[in-house]
TORVO-854566 format. One record per residue (C-alpha): residue in three letters; x, y, z. Coordinates in steps of 0.25 Angstrom, whole numbers, plus 5000, padded with zeros to 4 digits. Layout:
residues N
+-----+------+------+------+
| res |    u |    v |    w |
+-----+------+------+------+
| ala |    X |    Y |    Z |
...
+-----+------+------+------+
***
This chain:
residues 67
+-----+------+------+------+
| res |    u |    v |    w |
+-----+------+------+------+
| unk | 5131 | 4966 | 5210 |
| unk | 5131 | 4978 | 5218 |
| unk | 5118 | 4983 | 5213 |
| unk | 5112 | 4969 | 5217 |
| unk | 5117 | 4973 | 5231 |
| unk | 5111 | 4986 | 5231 |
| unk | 5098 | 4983 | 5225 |
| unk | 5098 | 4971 | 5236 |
| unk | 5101 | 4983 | 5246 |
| unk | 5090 | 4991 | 5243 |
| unk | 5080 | 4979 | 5242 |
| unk | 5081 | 4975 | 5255 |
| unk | 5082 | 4990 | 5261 |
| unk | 5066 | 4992 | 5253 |
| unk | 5064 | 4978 | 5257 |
| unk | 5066 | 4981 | 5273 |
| unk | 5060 | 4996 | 5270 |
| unk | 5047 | 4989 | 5266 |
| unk | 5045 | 4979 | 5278 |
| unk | 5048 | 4991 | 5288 |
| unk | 5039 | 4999 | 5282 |
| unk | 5028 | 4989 | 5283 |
| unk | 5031 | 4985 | 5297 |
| unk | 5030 | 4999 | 5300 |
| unk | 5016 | 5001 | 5294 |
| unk | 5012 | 4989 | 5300 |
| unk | 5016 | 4994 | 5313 |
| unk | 5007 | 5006 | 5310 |
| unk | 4996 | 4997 | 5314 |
| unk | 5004 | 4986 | 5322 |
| unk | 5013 | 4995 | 5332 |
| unk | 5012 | 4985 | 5342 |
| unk | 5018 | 4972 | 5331 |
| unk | 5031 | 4968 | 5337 |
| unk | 5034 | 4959 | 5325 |
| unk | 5032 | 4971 | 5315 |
| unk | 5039 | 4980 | 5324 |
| unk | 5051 | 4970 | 5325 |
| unk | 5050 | 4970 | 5308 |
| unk | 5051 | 4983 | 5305 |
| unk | 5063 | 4985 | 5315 |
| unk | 5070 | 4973 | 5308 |
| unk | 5066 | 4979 | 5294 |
| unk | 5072 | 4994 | 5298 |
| unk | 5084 | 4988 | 5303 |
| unk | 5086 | 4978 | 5291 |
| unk | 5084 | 4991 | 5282 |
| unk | 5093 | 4999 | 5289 |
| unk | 5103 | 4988 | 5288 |
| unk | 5103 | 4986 | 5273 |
| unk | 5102 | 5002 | 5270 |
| unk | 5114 | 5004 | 5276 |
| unk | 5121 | 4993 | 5269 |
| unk | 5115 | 5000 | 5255 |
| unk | 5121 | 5014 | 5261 |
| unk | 5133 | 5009 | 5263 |
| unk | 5134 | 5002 | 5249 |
| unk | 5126 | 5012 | 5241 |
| unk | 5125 | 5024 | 5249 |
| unk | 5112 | 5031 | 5255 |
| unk | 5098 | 5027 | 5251 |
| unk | 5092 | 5040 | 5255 |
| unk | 5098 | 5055 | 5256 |
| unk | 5097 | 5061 | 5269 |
| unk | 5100 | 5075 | 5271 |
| unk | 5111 | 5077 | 5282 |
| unk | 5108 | 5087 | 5292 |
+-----+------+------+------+
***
């Protein structure tokens, strides 16, 4: 069961990845869409939200070298 909730995790973080991403190549060529710019800024957040939740079930989805 808790790998159902991991894997559901790690979905939705790709999930919300992906649309930011896109919005953000579509805003290469679109800086001025309010509704894509408004996307993207939901999408980052949404992502930011659920990877935190996976970091503090799971631990840290990337290493980052303290400094």
């Amino acid at each position: 069961m808790n790998d159902n909730r991991k894997e559901t995790l790690m979905r939705k973080i790709q999930a919300y990845g992906f649309t930011a991403h896109e919005c953000a190549l579509y805003l290469d060529c679109h800086p001025n869409n309010k509704q894509a710019l408004s996307r993207y800024s939901k999408a980052i957040k949404e992502m930011n939200e659920v990877v935190a939740q996976y970091e503090g079930l799971y631990g840290p989805i990337t290493v980052q070298a303290a400094g």
